[in-house]
N, C-alpha and C positions, 0 to 999 in steps of 0.2 A: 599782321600789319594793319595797324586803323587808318581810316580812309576818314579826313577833314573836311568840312566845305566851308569854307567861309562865305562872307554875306553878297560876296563880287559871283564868288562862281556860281550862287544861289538866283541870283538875279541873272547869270549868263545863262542857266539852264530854262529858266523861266520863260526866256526870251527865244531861244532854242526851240524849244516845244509850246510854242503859242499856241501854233497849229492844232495841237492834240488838246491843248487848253481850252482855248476857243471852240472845238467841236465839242468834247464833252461838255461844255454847257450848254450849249444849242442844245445839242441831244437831251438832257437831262429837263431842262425848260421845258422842250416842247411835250415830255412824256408827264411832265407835270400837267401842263396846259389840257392836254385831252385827256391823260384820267381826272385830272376835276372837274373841266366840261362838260365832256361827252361819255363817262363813265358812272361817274358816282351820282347816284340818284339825290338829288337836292330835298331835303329835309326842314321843314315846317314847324313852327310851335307855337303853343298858342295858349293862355295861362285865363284862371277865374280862381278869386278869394272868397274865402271862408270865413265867417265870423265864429266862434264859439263863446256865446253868452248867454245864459238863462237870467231870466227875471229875478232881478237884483231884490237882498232883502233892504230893508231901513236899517235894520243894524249893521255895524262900521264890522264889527268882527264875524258876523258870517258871512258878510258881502266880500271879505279877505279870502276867506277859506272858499267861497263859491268860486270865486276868480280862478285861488287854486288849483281847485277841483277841475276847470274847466280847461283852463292849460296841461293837465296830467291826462286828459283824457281824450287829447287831442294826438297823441302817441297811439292807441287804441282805434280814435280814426283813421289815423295813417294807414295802420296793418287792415282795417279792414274793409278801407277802399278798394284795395285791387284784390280781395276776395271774390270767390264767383257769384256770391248772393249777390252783390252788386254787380260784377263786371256781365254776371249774362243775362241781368236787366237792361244793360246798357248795351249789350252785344245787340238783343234783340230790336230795339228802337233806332240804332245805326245802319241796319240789315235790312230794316224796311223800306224799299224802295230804292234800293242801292245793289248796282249790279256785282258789286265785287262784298262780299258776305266775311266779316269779321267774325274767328271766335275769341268768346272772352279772355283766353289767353293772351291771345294777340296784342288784343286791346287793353289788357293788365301790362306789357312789355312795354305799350307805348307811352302810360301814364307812368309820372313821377308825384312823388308828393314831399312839401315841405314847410318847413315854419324855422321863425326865428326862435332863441331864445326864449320863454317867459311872456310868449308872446299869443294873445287868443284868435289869432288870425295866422291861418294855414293858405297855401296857396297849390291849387291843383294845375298841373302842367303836362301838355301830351305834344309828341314830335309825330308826326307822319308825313309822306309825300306829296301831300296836300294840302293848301292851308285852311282850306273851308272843312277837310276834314277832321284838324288837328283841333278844331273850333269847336265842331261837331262835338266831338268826341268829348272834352271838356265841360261844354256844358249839361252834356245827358248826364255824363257823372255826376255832377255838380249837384244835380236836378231829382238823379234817382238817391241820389244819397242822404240829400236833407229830405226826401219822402220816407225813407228805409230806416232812416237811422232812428228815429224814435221808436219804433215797431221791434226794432231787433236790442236796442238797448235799454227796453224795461220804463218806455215813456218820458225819455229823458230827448224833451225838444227845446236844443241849444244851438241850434245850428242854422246860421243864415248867409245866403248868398250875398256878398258888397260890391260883383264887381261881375260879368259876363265877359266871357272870353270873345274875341272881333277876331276875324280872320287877317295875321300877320304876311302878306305875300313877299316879305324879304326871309330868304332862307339863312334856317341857324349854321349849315353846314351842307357843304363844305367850304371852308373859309377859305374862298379862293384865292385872294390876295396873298394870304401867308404860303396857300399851298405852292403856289406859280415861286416866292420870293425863297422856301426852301430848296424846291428844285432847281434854281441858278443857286445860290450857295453848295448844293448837292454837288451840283455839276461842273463847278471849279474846283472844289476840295477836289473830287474824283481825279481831275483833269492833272489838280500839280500833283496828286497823289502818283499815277499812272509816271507822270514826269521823270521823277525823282527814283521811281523804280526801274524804268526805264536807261537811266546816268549810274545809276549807284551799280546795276546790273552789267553795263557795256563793260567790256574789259579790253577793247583796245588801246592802245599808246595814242593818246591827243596830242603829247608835247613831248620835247628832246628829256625837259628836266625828269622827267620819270623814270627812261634810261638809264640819266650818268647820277640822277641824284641816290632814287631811290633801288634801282638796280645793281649800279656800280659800274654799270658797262660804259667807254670809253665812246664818243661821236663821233664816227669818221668822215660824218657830209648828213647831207639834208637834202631827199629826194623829193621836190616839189610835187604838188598830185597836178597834173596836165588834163583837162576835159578834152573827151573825147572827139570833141567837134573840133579842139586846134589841131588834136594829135590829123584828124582828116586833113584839113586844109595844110598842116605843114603838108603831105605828103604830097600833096595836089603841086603845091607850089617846087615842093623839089624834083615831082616829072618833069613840070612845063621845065625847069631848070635846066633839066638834062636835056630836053628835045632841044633847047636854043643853044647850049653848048654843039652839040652834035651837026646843027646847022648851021652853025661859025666856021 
């Protein structure tokens, strides 16, 4: 037998289990609210641009092909940015002075690198716990890398810094507004979720029609449900009833 709901008893069940609705979103909210507060370590970034240009010729057609060259080879700095010849240059000058000691690993995990298309300008980008570190970190690359980069690629110096990275003190993440605005959407989906399993699950008789429609069975009467507080006070009232009879 298939069990229908249409859109009345959709809305009755709704209204039914407010209660359970209403709580799981509380609940869900607030588990949002203090894991992005008070849990998740707030995250930092902090970005400095890269030029890749060598000393242009006068001719129109090698100054094409140089460009080329300089865009193709900026894939090649990508990879060998967060290698350890650079990154444990930059380990060491981050460590200096600094009670908490980065290995180059770390500090390769934290930087990203990127460029647009076609484009001779790359952008170095590092997230950390800290914004003055995220800074930090950024610039040393920045810094040991246009010193390093002609020495390890055969005297090829094309590389110039346009732009220093500033310490960003608004955090990338965790986005806490989307986080808080999932966890009440979380936590109503849950709630009618719960609901509706809840109603679909009950298997008692709500109405007569169920009986004689979908059962078969014939209605002989309809036993009102009496709260327990009348079923009291009737009885109360039919002592004192009796005692005044009895005193008549």
């Amino acid at each position: 037998m298939e069990q229908t709901i249409n859109i009345e008893q959709i809305f009755g069940i709704l209204r039914k289990y407010r209660r359970l609705i209403l709580s799981s979103t509380v609940v869900c909210t607030l588990l949002a609210v203090v894991i992005t507060f008070f849990l998740i370590t707030p995250q930092y970034s902090a970005s400095t641009e890269l030029l890749v240009n060598r000393k242009q010729s006068a001719d129109a057609n090698v100054q094409w092909n140089q460009v080329q060259t300089d865009v193709q080879m900026i894939n090649t700095y990508k990879d060998l940015i967060t290698k350890p010849v650079i990154m444990g240059s930059v380990a060491d000058k981050i460590n200096k002075g600094n009670s908490h000691k980065f290995s180059d690993s770390e500090i390769s995990e934290m930087i990203s690198v990127s460029n647009n298309q076609n484009s001779q300008v790359f952008s170095i980008t590092a997230k950390a716990d800290n914004a003055y570190t995220a800074a930090d970190i950024v610039n040393t690359t920045a810094q040991t890398f246009q010193k390093k980069a002609p020495k390890i690629m055969s005297g090829t110096d094309n590389v110039s810094i346009i732009s220093e990275a500033k310490p960003n003190l608004t955090p990338v993440s965790p986005k806490r507004n989307l986080n808080v605005l999932i966890g009440l959407i979380l936590g109503i989906v849950l709630g009618i979720g719960a609901a509706f399993l809840r109603e679909l699950t009950d298997k008692t008789v709500k109405d007569e029609s169920f009986l004689t429609d979908d059962l078969g069975l014939t209605s002989l009467g309809v036993v009102n449900n009496i709260a327990e507080k009348d079923l009291i006070k009737k009885a109360i009232m039919s002592v004192n009833g009796s005692r005044l009879s009895r005193r008549g």
